[in-house]
KOLMIPA-976001 format. One record per residue (C-alpha): y, x, z; residue in one letter. Coordinates in steps of 0.2 Angstrom, whole numbers, padded with zeros to 4 digits, always signed. Layout:
BEGIN
YXZA ...
//
This chain:
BEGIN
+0326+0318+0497X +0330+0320+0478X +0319+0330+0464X +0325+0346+0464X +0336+0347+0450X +0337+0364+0439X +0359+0368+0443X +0352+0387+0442X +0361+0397+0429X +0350+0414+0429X +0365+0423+0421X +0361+0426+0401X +0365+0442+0396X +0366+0445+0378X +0358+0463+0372X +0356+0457+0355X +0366+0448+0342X +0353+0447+0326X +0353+0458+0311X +0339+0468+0319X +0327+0482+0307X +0314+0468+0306X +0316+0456+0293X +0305+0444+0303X +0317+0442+0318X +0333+0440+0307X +0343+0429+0318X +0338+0433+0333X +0346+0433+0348X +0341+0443+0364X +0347+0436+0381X +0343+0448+0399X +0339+0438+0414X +0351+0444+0429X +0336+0437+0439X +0319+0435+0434X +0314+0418+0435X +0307+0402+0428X +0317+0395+0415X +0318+0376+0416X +0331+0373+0400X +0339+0385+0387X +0359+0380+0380X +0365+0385+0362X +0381+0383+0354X +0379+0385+0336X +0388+0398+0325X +0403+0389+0314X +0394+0388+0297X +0376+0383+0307X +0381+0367+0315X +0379+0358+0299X +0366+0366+0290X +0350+0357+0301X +0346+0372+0310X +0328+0374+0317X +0325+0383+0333X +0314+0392+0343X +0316+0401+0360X +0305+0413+0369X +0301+0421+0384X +0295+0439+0389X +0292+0450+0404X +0298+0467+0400X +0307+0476+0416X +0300+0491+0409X +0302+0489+0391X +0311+0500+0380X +0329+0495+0370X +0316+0492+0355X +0305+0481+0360X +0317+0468+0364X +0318+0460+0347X +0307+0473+0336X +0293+0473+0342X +0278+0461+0337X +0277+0442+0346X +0261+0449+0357X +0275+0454+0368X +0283+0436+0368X +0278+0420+0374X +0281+0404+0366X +0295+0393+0377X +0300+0378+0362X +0294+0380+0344X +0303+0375+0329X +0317+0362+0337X +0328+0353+0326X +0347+0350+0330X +0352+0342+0317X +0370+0341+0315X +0376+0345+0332X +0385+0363+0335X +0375+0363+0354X +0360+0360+0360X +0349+0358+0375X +0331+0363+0375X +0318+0357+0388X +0306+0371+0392X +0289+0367+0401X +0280+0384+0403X +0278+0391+0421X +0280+0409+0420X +0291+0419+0426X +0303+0430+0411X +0313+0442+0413X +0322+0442+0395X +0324+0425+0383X +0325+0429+0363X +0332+0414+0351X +0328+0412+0334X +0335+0402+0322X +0332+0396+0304X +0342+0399+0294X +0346+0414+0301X +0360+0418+0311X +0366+0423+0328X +0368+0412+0341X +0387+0408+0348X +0382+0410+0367X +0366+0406+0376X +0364+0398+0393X +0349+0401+0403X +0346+0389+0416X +0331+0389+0431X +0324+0395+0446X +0324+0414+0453X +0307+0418+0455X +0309+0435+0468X +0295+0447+0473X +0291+0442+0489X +0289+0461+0495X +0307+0463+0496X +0312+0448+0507X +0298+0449+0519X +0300+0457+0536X +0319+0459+0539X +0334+0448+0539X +0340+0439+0521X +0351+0427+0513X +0337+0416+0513X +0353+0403+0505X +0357+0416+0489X +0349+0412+0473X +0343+0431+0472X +0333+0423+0486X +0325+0411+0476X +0334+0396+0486X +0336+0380+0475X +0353+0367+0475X +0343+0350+0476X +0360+0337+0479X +0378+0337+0482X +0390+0324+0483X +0398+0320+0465X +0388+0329+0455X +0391+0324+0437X +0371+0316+0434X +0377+0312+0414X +0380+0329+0408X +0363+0334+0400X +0366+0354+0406X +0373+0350+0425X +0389+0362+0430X +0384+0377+0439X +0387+0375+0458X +0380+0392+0461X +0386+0409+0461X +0374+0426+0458X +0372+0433+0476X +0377+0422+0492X +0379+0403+0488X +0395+0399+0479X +0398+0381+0474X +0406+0385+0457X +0403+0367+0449X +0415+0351+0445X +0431+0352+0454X +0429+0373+0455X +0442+0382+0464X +0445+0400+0460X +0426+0410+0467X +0425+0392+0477X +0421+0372+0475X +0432+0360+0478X +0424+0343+0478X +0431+0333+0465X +0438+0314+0473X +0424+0305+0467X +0413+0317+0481X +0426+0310+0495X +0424+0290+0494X +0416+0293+0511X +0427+0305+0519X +0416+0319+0518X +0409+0330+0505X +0390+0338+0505X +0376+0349+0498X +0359+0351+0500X +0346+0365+0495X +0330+0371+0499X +0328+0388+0506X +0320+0403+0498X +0305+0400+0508X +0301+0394+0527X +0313+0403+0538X +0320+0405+0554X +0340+0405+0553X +0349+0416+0563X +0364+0418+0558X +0379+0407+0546X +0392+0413+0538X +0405+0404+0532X +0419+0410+0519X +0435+0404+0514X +0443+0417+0504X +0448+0419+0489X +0451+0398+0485X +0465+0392+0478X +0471+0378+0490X +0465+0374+0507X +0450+0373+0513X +0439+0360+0520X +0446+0354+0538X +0429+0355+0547X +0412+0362+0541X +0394+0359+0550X +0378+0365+0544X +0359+0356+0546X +0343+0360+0546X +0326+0352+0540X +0307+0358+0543X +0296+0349+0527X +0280+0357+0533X +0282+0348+0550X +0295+0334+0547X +0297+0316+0535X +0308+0324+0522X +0315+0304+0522X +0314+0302+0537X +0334+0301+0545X +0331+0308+0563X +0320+0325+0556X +0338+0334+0553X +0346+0345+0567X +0360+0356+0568X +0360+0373+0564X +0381+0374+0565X +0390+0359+0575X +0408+0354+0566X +0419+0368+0565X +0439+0372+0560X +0441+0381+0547X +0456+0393+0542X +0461+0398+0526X +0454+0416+0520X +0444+0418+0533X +0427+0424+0535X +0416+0418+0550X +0401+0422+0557X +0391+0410+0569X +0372+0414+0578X +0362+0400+0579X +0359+0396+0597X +0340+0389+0596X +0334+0398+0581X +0321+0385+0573X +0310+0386+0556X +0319+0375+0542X +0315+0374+0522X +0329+0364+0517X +0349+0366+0525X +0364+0355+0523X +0384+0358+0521X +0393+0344+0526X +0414+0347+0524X +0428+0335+0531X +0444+0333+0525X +0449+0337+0507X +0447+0355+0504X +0434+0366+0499X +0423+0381+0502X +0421+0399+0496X +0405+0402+0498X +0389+0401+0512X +0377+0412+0518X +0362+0408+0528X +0354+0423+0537X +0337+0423+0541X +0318+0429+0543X +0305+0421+0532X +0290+0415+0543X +0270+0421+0539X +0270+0404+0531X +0285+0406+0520X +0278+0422+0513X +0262+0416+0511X +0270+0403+0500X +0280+0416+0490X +0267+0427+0487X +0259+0412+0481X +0271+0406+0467X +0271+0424+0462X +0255+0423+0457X +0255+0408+0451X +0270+0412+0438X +0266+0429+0433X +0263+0432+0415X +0247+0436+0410X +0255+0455+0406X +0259+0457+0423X +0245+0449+0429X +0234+0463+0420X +0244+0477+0428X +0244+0470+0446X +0226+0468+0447X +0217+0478+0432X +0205+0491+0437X +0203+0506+0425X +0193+0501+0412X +0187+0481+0416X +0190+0470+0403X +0204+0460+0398X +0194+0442+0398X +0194+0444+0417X +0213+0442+0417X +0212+0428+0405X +0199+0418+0417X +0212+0420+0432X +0227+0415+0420X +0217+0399+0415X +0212+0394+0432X +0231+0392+0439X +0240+0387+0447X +0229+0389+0464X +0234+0379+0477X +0232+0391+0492X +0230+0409+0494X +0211+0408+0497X +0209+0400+0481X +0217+0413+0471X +0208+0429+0479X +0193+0420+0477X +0195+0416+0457X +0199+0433+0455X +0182+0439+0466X +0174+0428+0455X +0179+0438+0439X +0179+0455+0447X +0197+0459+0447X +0204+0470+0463X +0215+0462+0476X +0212+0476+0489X +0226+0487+0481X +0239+0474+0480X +0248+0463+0497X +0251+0447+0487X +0234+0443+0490X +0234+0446+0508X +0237+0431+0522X +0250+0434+0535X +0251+0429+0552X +0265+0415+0556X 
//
């Protein structure tokens, strides 16, 4: 199986264009995440009279759900985390940043020297979700919201240094090279095999209920015949050819239709494949599911271990202790299992009675 590779566009949207009250942040530019997540690469294009000038940038990331209108771009940088520091881009009117830092933001800021506001901003990475929401009732363990993960599909453009969407916000809409209207339409290169295919990882360890499968709203005709598999990676070799079973057998599809099919053995899986036959293309595909213990155990996990140190503090601060406590937990991730996080935190005194992300759950 493939590295997972960031095709994630978190939905930028912009709240600030520069020219704020505080001379500092001159040329800045404030970006909401429509999900909070981890940000794996930041895309600028470059105002006209920027381009050439050798501009120097630096992004960063914040977690303010409960901020206030000003402190997005006036307030001091304790409330901002550092993502890349001082990039040059030379002459180029684009460019595309690398980020390395784990947490999970809620808001991305720009700022660039000389000052000026940024043309657009693309955010690109992983929805990191708060696992108390999915857990215990039937989700779209597919849709980004989810926190599911494209990892492969056939003709995917591996040149382009930011990768095509292939996602829509919501249920999984394969929006990338070749789009159709709300849908993807492989481009030819994806059919040198007569089929066309994409691969993700689930939002976490799930047993799949139900899939649907959606052709409205394409622009030519859909794929002639669509099948869905399945893979467990806590139980199976991810490599291995014969650890793959089928969630949906081949089916005819129609255009503008929207089907529903119930999984006859219900099984645990982490990842799922789409395979289409015959040129044509797909609106969009829902897996519906229920996250296992396990799969929540692993959520609550990578919330912990990508929370900002902010959030961190108010999830488990008693009244009163000291803020260094927080600072040991912070240091000490990521923790590799559950255990190991509630006992860091034991060690320094911080509460996990009061909070269920600490708690293990039965499978």
């Amino acid at each position: 199986m493939t590295t997972p590779v960031s095709l994630l566009d978190l939905g930028a949207e912009p709240l600030d264009s520069g020219g704020t009250d505080d001379a500092a942040h001159d040329g800045c530019t404030t970006v909401r995440l429509a999900r909070a997540g981890t940000v794996h690469r930041v895309a600028l294009d470059l105002p006209t009279n920027a381009a050439g000038s050798a501009a120097v940038v630096t992004t960063q990331g914040a977690s303010l759900a409960a901020a206030r209108p000003a402190d997005l771009h006036g307030a001091g940088t304790t409330l901002w985390s550092a993502l890349t520091q001082g990039v040059r881009l030379g002459d180029r009117p684009t460019g595309v940043l690398d980020v390395a830092a784990p947490e999970r933001w809620t808001h991305v800021r720009v700022l660039l020297s000389p000052p000026e506001p940024v043309s657009k901003v693309r955010v690109l990475g992983e929805v990191v979700p708060d696992p108390s929401r999915l857990e215990g009732r039937t989700v779209d363990v597919l849709a980004q919201d989810s926190g599911a993960v494209l990892l492969d599909y056939s003709g995917a453009p591996w040149e382009a240094p930011v990768p095509p969407t292939p996602l829509g916000t919501g249920p999984q809409t394969l929006t990338g090279t070749g789009s159709s209207g709300t849908g993807w339409e492989p481009p030819s290169t994806a059919w040198s095999s007569g089929s066309a295919w994409a691969q993700w990882r689930l939002a976490a360890h799930s047993v799949v209920e139900h899939i649907e499968v959606d052709t409205r709203g394409l622009r030519h005709p859909p794929a002639g015949h669509a099948s869905v598999s399945a893979m467990d990676a806590t139980t199976a070799d991810a490599h291995a050819a014969d650890t793959w079973f089928p969630l949906l057998e081949a089916v005819s599809l129609r255009a503008d239709r929207r089907y529903r099919f119930s999984v006859a053995r219900p099984r645990p899986a982490t990842h799922v494949r789409l395979d289409l036959s015959g040129p044509g293309g797909l609106a969009r595909l829902r897996i519906w599911g229920r996250i296992t213990g396990h799969g929540v155990e692993q959520m609550r996990l990578r919330w912990l271990n990508t929370l900002p140190r902010s959030d961190v503090a108010a999830l488990l601060l008693p009244h009163g202790l000291a803020g260094h406590a927080v600072d040991a937990f912070v240091t000490a991730r990521p923790y590799p299992t559950l255990d190991a996080a509630q006992a860091a935190a034991h060690r320094v005194d911080l509460f996990t009675h009061h909070t269920p992300y600490f708690r293990r759950t039965a499978a």
